[in-house]
C-alpha positions in Angstrom: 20.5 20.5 -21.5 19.6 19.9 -18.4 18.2 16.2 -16.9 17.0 15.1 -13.2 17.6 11.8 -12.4 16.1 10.4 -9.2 17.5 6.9 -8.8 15.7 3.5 -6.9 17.8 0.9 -6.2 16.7 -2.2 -4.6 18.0 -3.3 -1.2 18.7 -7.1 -1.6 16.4 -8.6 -4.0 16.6 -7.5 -7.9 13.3 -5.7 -9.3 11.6 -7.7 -11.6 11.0 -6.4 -15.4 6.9 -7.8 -15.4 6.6 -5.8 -12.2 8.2 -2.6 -13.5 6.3 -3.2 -16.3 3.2 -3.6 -14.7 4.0 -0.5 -11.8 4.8 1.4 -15.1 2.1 0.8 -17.0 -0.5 1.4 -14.7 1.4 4.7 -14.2 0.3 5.5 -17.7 3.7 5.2 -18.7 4.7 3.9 -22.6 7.5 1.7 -23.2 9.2 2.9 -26.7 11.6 1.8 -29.0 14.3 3.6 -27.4 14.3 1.4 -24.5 12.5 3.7 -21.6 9.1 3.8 -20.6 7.4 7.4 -20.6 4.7 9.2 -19.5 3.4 11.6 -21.6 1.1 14.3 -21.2 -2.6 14.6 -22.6 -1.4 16.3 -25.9 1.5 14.1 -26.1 4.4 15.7 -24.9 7.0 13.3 -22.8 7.2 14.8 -19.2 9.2 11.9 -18.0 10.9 8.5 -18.7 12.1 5.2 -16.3 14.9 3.6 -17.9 17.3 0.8 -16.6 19.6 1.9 -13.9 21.6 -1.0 -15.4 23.0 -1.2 -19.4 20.3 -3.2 -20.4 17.2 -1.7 -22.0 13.8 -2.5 -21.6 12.0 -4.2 -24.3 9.2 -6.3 -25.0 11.2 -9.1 -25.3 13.4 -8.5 -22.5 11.3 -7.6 -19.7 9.8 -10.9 -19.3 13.1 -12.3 -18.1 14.7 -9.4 -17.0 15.8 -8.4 -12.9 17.6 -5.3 -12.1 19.1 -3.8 -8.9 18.0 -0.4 -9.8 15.9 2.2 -12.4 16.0 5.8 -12.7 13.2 8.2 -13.2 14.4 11.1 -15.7 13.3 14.5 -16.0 14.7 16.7 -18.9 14.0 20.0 -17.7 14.1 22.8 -20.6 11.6 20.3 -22.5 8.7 19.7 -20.1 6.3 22.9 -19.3 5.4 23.2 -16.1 8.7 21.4 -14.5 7.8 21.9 -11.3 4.1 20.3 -11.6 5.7 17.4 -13.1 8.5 17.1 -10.7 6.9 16.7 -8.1 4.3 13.8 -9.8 7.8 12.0 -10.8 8.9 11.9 -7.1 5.4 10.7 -6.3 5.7 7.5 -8.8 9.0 7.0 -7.9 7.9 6.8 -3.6 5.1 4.8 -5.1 7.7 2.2 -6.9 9.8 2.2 -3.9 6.6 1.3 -1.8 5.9 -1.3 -3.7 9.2 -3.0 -4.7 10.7 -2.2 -1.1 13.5 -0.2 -2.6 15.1 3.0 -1.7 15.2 6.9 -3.3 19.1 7.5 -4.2 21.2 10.0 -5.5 24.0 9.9 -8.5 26.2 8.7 -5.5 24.2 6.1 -3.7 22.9 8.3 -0.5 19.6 8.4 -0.1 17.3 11.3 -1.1 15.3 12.6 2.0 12.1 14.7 1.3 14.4 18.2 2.0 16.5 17.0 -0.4 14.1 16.4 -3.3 12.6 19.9 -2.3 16.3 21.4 -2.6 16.7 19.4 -6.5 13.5 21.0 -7.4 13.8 24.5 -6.5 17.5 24.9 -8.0 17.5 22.3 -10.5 14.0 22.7 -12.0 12.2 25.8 -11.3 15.5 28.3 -11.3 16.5 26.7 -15.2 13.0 26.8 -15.8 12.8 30.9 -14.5 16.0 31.8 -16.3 14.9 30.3 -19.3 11.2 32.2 -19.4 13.4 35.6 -18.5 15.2 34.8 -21.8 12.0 34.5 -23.6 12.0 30.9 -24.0 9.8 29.2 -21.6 10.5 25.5 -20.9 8.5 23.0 -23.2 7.9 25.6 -25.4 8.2 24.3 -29.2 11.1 26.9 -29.4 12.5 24.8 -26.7 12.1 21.8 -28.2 13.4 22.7 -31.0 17.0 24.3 -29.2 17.2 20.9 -26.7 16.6 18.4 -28.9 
């Protein structure tokens, strides 16, 4: 299995849980029972999820109260068709959220993610596992695929 993570961390004042909720929301995002908020597509299908860059999860209860220093936007790529597509709205929402809570794009290690960068993540982390997977006969997303990365 293969996941993109594209991290926003805040850069001096926590991020509040009622504004991620609300940023999320209006995103058309869904917060589950497994902690993260997703956004699905229109038949249903999860293209990508926001969870806590911190240990705590977001719940109903929780959010009201909560502040965090960062959230990752997560992409699992053999389990969303179209990975590029959906990519790129991700990086979108996530420039959006940074926008608006006056944070900054990151990688796994802290650095920040520059617009080459996220290009570079999409073409060999997304389409190239998405392209060897369809050569194989199993196109990403595909139930098939949902069935093998489960």
């Amino acid at each position: 299995d293969l996941e993109i993570g594209v991290n926003l961390v805040s850069q001096g004042l926590p991020f509040s849980g009622t504004k991620l909720r609300a940023l999320a929301e209006a995103a058309g995002m869904v917060l589950g029972a497994d902690g993260l908020f997703t956004r699905y597509d229109d038949v249903g299908r999860a293209q990508f999820s926001l969870q806590n860059f911190e240990s705590t999860l977001f719940s109903p209860e929780s959010i009201k109260t909560l502040s965090t220093h960062g959230v990752t936007f997560l992409l699992d790529v053999p389990r969303v068709d179209h990975g590029e597509r959906v990519f790129y709205q991700m990086v979108e929402l996530a420039k959006r959220f940074a926008d608006t809570l006056q944070g900054v794009l990151v990688d796994d290690n802290r650095q920040s993610l520059s617009d080459s960068q996220l290009d570079h993540i999409r073409r060999e982390f997304v389409m190239k596992p998405q392209a060897t997977m369809a050569a194989y006969g199993l196109p990403a997303g595909s139930a098939q695929a949902l069935r093998l990365f489960s």
